[in-house]
ChimeraX commands (.cxc) that place a marker at each C-alpha (Angstrom):
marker #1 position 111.72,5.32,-72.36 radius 0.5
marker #1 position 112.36,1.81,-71.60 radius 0.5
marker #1 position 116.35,0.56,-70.33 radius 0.5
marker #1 position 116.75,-1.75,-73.70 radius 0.5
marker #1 position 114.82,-2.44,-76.72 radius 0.5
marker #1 position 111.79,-4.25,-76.88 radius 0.5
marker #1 position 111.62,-7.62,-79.58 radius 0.5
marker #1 position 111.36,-6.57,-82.88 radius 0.5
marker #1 position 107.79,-7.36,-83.85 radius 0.5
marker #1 position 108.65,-7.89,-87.64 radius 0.5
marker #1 position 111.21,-10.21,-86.61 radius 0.5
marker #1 position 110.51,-11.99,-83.89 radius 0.5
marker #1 position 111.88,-15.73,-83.05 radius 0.5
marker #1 position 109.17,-18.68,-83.10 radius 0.5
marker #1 position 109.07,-18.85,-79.16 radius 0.5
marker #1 position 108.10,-14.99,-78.85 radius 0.5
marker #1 position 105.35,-16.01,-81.39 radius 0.5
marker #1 position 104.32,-18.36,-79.37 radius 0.5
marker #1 position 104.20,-16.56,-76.02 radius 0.5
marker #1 position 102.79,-13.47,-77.31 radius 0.5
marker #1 position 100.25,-14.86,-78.89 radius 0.5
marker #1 position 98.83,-16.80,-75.91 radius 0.5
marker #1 position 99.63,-13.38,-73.39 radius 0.5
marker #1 position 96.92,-11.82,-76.44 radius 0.5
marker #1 position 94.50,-15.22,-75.56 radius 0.5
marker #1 position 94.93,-15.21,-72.75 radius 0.5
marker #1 position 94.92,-11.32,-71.06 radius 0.5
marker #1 position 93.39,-9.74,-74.14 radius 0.5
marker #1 position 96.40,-7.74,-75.23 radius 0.5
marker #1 position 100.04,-7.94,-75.01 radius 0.5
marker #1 position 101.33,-5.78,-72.26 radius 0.5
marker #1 position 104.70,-4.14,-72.65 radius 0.5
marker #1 position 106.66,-6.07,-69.48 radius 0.5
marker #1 position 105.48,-9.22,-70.82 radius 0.5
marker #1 position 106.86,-8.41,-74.35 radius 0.5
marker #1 position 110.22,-6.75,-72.28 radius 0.5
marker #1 position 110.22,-10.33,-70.76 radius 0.5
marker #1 position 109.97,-12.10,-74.29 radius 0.5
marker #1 position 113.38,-10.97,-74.64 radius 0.5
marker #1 position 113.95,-14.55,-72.56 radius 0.5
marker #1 position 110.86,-15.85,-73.79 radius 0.5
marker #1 position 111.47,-19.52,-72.51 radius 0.5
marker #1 position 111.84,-17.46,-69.13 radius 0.5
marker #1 position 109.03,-15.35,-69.43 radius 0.5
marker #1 position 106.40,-18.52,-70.29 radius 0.5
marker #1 position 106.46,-20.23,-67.40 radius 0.5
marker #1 position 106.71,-16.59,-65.30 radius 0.5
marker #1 position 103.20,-16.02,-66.70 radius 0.5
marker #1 position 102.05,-19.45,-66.23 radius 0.5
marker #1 position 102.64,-18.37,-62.66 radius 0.5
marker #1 position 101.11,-14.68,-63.09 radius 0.5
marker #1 position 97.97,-15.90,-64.20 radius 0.5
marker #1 position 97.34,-18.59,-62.33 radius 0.5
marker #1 position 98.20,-16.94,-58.35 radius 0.5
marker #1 position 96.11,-13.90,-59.68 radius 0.5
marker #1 position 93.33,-14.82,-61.04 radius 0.5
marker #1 position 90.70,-16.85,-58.65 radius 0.5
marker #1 position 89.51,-19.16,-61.76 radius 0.5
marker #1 position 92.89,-20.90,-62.29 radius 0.5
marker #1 position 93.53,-21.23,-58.40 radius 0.5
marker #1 position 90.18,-21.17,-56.99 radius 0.5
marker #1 position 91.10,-19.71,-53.90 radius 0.5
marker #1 position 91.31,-15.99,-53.19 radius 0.5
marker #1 position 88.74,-13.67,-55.10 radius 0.5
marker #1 position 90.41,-11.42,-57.53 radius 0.5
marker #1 position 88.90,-8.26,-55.43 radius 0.5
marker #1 position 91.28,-8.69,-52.74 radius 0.5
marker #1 position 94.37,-10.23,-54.86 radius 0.5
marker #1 position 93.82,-6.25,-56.53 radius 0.5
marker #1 position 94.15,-4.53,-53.05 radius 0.5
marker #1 position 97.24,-6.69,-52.04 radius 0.5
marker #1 position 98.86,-5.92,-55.62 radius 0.5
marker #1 position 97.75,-1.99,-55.49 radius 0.5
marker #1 position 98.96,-2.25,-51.81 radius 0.5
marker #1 position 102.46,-3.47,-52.67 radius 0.5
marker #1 position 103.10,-1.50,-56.12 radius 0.5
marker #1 position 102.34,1.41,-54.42 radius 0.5
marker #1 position 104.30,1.07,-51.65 radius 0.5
marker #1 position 106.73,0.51,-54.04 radius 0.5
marker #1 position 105.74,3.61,-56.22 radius 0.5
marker #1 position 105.97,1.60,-59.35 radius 0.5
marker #1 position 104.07,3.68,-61.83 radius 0.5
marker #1 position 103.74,0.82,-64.39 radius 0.5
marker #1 position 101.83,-1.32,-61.88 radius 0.5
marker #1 position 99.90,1.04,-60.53 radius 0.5
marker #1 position 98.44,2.12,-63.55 radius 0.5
marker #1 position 97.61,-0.96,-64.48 radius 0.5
marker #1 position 96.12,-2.35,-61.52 radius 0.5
marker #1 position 94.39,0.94,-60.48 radius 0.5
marker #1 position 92.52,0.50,-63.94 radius 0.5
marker #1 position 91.63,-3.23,-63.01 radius 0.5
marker #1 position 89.97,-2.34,-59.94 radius 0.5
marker #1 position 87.90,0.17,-61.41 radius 0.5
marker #1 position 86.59,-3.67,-63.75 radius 0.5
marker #1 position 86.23,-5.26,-60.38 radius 0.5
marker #1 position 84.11,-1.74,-59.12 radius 0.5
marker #1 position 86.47,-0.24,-57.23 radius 0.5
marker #1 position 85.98,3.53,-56.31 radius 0.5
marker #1 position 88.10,6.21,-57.45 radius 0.5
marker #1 position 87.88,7.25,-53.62 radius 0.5
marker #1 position 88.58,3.43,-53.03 radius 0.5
marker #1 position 91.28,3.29,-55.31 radius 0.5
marker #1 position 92.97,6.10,-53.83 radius 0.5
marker #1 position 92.53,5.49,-49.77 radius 0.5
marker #1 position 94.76,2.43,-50.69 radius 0.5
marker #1 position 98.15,4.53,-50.27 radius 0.5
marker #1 position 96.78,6.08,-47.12 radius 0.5
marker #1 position 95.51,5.44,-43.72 radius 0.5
marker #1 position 93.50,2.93,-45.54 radius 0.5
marker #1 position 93.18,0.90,-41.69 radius 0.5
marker #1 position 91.07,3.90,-40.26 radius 0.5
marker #1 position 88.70,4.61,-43.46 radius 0.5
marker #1 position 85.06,2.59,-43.70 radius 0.5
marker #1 position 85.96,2.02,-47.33 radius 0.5
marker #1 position 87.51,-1.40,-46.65 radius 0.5
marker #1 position 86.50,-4.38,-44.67 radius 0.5
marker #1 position 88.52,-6.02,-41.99 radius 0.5
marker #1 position 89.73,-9.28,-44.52 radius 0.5
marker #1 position 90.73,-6.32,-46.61 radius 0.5
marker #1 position 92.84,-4.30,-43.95 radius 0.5
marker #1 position 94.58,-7.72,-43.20 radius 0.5
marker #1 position 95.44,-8.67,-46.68 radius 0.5
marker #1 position 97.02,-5.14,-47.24 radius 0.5
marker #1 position 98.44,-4.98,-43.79 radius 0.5
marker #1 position 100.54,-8.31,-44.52 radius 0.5
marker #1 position 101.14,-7.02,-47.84 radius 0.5
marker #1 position 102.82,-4.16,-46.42 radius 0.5
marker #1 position 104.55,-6.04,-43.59 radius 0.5
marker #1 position 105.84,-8.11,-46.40 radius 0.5
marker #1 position 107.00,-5.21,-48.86 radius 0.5
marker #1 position 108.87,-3.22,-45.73 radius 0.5
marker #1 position 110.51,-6.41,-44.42 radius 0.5
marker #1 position 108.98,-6.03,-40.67 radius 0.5
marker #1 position 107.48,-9.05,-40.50 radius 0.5
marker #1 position 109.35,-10.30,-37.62 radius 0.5
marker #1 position 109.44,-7.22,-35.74 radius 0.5
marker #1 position 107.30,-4.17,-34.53 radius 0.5
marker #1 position 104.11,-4.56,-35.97 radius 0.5
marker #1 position 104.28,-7.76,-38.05 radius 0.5
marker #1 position 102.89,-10.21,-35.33 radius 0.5
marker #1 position 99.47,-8.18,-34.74 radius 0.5
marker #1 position 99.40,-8.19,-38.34 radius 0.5
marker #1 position 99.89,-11.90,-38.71 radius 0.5
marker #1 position 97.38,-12.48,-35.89 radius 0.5
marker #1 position 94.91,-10.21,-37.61 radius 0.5
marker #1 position 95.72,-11.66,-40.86 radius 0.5
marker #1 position 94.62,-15.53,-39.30 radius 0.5
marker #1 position 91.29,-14.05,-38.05 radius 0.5
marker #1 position 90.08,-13.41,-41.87 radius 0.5
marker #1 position 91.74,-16.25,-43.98 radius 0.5
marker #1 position 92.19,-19.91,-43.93 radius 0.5
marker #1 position 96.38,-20.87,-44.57 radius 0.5
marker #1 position 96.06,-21.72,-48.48 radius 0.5
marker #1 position 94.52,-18.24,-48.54 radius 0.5
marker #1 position 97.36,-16.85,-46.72 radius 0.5
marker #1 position 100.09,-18.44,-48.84 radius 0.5
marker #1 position 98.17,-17.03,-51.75 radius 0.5
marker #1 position 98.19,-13.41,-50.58 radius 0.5
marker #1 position 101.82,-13.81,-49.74 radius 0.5
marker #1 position 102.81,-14.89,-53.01 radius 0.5
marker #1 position 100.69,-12.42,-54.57 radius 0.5
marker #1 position 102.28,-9.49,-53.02 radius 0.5
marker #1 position 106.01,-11.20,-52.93 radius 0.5
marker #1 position 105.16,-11.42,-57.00 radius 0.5
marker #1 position 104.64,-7.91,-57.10 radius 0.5
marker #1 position 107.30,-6.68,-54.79 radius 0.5
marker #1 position 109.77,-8.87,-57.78 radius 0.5
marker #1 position 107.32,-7.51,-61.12 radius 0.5
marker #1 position 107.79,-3.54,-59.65 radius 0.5
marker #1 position 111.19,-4.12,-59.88 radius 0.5
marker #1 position 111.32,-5.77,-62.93 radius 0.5
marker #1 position 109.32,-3.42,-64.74 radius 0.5
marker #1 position 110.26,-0.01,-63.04 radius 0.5
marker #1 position 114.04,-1.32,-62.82 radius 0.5
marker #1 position 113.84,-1.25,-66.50 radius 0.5
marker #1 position 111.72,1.45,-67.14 radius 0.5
marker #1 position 109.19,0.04,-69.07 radius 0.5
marker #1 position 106.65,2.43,-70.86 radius 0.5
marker #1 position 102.85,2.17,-69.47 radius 0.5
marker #1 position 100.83,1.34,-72.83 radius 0.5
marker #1 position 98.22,3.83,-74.44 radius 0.5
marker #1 position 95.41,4.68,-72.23 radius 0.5
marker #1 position 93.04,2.43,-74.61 radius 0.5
marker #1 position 95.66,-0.42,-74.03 radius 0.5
marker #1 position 95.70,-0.48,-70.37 radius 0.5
marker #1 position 91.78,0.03,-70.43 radius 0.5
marker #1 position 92.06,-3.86,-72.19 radius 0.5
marker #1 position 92.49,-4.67,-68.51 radius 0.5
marker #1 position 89.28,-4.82,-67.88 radius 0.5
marker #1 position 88.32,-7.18,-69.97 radius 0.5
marker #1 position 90.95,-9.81,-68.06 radius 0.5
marker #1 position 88.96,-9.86,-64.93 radius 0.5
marker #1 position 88.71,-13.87,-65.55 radius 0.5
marker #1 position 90.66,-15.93,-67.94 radius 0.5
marker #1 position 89.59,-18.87,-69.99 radius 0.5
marker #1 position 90.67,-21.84,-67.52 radius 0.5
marker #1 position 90.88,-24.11,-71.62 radius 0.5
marker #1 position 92.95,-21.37,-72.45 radius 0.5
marker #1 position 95.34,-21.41,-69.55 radius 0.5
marker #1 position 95.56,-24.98,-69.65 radius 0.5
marker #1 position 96.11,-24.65,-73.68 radius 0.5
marker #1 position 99.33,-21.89,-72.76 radius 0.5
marker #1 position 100.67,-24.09,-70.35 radius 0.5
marker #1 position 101.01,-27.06,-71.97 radius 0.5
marker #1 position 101.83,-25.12,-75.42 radius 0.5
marker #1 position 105.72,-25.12,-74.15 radius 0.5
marker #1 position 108.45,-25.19,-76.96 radius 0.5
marker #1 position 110.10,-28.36,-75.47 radius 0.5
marker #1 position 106.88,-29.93,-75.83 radius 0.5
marker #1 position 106.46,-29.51,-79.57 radius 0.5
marker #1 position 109.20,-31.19,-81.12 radius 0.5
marker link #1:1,2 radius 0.2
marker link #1:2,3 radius 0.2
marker link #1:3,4 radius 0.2
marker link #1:4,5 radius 0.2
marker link #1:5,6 radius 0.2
marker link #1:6,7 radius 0.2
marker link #1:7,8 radius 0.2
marker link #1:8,9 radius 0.2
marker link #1:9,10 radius 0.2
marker link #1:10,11 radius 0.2
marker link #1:11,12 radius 0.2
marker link #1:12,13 radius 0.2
marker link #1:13,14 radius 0.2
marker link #1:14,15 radius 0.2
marker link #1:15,16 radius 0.2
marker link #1:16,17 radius 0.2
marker link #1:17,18 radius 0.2
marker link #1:18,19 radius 0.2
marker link #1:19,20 radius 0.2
marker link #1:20,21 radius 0.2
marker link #1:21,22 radius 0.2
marker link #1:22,23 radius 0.2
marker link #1:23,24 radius 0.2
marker link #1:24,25 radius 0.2
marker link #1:25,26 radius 0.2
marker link #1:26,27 radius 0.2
marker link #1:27,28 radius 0.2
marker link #1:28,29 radius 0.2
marker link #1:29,30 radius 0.2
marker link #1:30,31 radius 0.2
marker link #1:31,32 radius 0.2
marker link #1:32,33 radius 0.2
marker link #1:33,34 radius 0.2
marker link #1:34,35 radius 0.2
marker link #1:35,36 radius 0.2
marker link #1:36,37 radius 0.2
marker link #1:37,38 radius 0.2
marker link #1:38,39 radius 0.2
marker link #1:39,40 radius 0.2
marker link #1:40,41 radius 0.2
marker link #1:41,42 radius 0.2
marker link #1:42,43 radius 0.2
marker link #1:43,44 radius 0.2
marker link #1:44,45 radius 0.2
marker link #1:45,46 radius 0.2
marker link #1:46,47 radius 0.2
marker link #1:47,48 radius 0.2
marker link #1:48,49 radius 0.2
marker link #1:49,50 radius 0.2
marker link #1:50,51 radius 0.2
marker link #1:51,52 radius 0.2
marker link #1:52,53 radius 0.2
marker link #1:53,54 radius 0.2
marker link #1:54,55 radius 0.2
marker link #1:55,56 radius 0.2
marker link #1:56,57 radius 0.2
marker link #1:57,58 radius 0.2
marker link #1:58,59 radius 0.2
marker link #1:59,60 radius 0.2
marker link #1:60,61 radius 0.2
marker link #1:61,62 radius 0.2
marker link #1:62,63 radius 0.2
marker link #1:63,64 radius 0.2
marker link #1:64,65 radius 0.2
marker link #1:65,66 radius 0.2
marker link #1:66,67 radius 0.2
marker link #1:67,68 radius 0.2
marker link #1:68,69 radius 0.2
marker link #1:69,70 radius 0.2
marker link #1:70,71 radius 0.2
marker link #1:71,72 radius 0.2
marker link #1:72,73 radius 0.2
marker link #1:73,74 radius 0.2
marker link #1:74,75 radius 0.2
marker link #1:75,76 radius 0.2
marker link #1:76,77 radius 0.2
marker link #1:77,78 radius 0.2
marker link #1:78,79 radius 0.2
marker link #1:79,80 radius 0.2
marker link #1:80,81 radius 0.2
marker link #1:81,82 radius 0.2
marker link #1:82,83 radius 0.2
marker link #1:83,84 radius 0.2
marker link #1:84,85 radius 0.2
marker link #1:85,86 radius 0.2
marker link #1:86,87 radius 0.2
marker link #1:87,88 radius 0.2
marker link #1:88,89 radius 0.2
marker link #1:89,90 radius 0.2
marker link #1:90,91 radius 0.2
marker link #1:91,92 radius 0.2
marker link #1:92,93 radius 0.2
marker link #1:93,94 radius 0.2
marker link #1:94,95 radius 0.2
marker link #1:95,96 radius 0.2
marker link #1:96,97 radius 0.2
marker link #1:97,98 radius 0.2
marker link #1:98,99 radius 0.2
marker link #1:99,100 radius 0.2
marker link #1:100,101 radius 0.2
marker link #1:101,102 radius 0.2
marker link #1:102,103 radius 0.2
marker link #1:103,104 radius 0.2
marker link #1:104,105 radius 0.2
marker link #1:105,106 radius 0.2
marker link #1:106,107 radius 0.2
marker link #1:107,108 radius 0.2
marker link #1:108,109 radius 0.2
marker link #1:109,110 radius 0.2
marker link #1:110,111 radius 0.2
marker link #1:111,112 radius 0.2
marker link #1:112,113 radius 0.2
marker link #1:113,114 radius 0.2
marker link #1:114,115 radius 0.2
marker link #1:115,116 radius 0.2
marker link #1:116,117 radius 0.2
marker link #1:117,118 radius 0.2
marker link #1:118,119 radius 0.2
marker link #1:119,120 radius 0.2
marker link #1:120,121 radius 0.2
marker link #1:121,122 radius 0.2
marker link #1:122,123 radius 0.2
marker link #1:123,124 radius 0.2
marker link #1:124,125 radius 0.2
marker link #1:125,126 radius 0.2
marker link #1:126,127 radius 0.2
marker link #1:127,128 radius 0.2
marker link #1:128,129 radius 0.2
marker link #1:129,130 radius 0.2
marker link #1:130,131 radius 0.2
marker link #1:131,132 radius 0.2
marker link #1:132,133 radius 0.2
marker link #1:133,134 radius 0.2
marker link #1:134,135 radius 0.2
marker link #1:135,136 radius 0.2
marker link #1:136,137 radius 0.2
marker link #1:137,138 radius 0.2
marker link #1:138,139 radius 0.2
marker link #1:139,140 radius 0.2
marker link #1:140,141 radius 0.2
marker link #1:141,142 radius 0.2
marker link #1:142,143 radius 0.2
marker link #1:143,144 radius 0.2
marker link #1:144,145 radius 0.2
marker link #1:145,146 radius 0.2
marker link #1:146,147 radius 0.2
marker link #1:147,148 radius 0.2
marker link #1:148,149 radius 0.2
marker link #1:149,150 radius 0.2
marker link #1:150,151 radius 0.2
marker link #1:151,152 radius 0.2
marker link #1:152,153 radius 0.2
marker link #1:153,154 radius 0.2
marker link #1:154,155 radius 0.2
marker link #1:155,156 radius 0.2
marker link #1:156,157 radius 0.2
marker link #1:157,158 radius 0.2
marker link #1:158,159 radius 0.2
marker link #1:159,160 radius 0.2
marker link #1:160,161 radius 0.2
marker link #1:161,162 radius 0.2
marker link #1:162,163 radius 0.2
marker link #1:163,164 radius 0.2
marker link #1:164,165 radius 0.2
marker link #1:165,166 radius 0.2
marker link #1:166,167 radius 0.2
marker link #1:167,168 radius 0.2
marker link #1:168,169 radius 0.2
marker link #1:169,170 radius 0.2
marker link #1:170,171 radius 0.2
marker link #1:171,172 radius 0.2
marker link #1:172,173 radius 0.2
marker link #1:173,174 radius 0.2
marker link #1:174,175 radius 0.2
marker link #1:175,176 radius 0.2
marker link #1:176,177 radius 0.2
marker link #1:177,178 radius 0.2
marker link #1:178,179 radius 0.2
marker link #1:179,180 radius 0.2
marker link #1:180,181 radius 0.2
marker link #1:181,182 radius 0.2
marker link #1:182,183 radius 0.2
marker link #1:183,184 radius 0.2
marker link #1:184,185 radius 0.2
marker link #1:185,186 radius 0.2
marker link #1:186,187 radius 0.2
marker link #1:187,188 radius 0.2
marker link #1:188,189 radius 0.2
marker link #1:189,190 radius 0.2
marker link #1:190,191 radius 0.2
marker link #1:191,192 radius 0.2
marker link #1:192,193 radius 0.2
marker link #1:193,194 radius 0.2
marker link #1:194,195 radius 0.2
marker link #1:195,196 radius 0.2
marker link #1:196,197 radius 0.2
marker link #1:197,198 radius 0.2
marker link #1:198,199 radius 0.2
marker link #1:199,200 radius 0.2
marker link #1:200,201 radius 0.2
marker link #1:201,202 radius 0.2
marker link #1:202,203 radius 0.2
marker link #1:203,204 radius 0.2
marker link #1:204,205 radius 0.2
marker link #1:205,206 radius 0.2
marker link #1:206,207 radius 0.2
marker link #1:207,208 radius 0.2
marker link #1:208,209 radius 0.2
marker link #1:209,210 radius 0.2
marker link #1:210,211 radius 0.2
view
C-alpha cells in the first residue's frame, strides 16, 4: 500500500485535470506514480514533459527506445524497484524483448550472446552510473567502451536516462506506490511511440499559460 493517499479522483483540482488527462493522451493510461506525483501537479507536468521526451526516440530523435529500455531495466533493477521493473519489463516485451532477454539483464548480461556490444555499453554505464564508480575501478573501461558505440548527444541521453531512473525508483519505491492491474501495465505497450502533436499539445497546455 502506497506511503500517502493518492488525489481523490471525484475531487480533483483543475491542474490534476489537466495533467491527467494529457498522461491518458499521451501514454495511454494514467499510471499510479504519475497520479502520486499529481499531488504537486504543477511539479509533476513539466517532470513528464521531461519523461517523455528523454525516453521516447520520437520526441528526441536520438537514441532508439530498444536501448533507452535496457538502460532503464538496467538501472531499476539494480535498484530492485519493483514498480519499475514491472513496468519496463512489460515494455520490452512491446519492443520484442525475450523473456530470456528480459531476464539476462540482472545477470552476467556482458558474457551472454543475447545482447550486442552498444547494448553491453549502455548498461555497463548505466550501472557505473547507478553504483557511483564512475571515477574509479571499472568506470574508465566502461567509458572507453561506452565511446566506441555512441556519438556524445547519444551518451548524454543514456546518462540522463538512467540518472532519471536512478531519481523515479526512488520516488516511486520510496513511497511505495502500488504496480497497477496486470491489464493496466499491459497499456504499456501501446506507448512504444507517442504522438509528437500530442507532446507538443501537453507541453504547451501549462496552467500559467491559460489565463
Amino acid at each position: 500500500m502506497a506511503m500517502i493517499s493518492y488525489p481523490d479522483d471525484d475531487n480533483l483540482s483543475a491542474d490534476q485535470e489537466v495533467l491527467f488527462d494529457h498522461a491518458k493522451t499521451l501514454m495511454g493510461r494514467l499510471a499510479n506514480a504519475v497520479r502520486m506525483g499529481g499531488q504537486s501537479p504543477r511539479l509533476m507536468q513539466p517532470l513528464m514533459g521531461f519523461m517523455v521526451a528523454a525516453l521516447r526516440h520520437e520526441v528526441s530523435g536520438i537514441l532508439p527506445m530498444e536501448i533507452k529500455s535496457l538502460v532503464i531495466l538496467k538501472t531499476s533493477t539494480l535498484n530492485g524497484c519493483a514498480y519499475c521493473i514491472g513496468h519496463n519489463s512489460t515494455l520490452g516485451r512491446g519492443l520484442g524483448f525475450s523473456e530470456e532477454k528480459i531476464a539476462a539483464v540482472a545477470g552476467d548480461y556482458q558474457n551472454t550472446s543475447l545482447f550486442t556490444a552498444p547494448e553491453k555499453a549502455a548498461m555497463a554505464w548505466a550501472e557505473c552510473l547507478t553504483e557511483k564508480n564512475y571515477h574509479q575501478g571499472k568506470g574508465k573501461a566502461v567509458k572507453e567502451e561506452l565511446k566506441k558505440h555512441f556519438s556524445e548527444p547519444e551518451i548524454i541521453e543514456i546518462t540522463m536516462v538512467s540518472g532519471f531512473f536512478n531519481f523515479w525508483n526512488r520516488f516511486t519505491d520510496g513511497l511505495e506506490i502500488d504496480l497497477e492491474s496486470e491489464d493496466s501495465v499491459g497499456k504499456i505497450k501501446n506507448s512504444k511511440k507517442v504522438d509528437v502533436d500530442k507532446y507538443v499539445a501537453f507541453m504547451r497546455d501549462a496552467w500559467w499559460n491559460d489565463k
